[in-house]
C-alpha positions, 0 to 999 in steps of 0.5 A: 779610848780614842782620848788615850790613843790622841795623847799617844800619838802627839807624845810619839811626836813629841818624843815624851811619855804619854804621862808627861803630857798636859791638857793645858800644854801648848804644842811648843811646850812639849816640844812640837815644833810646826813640823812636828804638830804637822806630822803628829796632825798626819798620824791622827789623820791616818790613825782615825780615817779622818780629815783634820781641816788645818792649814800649815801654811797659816795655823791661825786660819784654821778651824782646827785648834792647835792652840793647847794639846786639850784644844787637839784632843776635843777636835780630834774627839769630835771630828772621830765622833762626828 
C-alpha cells in the first residue's frame, strides 16, 4: 500500500518506528528537522519516480504541504496516483 510505504520512509528519516507516527504530527514533531524532511522528500522522490514540487529554500511557497505527516501522505498519494 503506497500510504504504508509513505510513513515507512518519513519514519526511516525520522529515526522512529512507523507505528509511532501520527497523521496530525507536524515534521518537527517527530523530529525532521529541514534537512531531514528534504532528504525524507528525496526517498519519496526516488521511491515512487515521481517529482515533489517543493522548495527548501522557502517551504512556504511550495504547492506541496509539509505542514503535517497527513498533509505529505495526501500529496505523495495524489502525485503517485495522478
Amino acid at each position: 500500500m503506497i500510504r504504508d510505504r509513505i510513513l515507512q520512509i518519513i519514519a526511516a528519516q525520522a529515526l522512529i518506528d512507523p507505528a509511532d507516527l501520527r497523521l496530525d504530527a507536524r515534521p518537527e514533531e517527530i523530529g525532521l528537522d529541514s534537512l531531514g524532511l528534504v532528504e525524507a522528500i528525496f526517498a519519496l522522490e526516488e521511491e515512487f519516480d515521481i517529482a515533489i514540487p517543493f522548495n527548501a529554500q522557502d517551504p512556504g511557497a511550495s504547492s506541496f504541504d509539509t505542514f503535517t505527516i497527513g498533509a505529505v501522505v495526501a500529496a505523495v498519494e495524489a502525485l503517485v496516483q495522478g
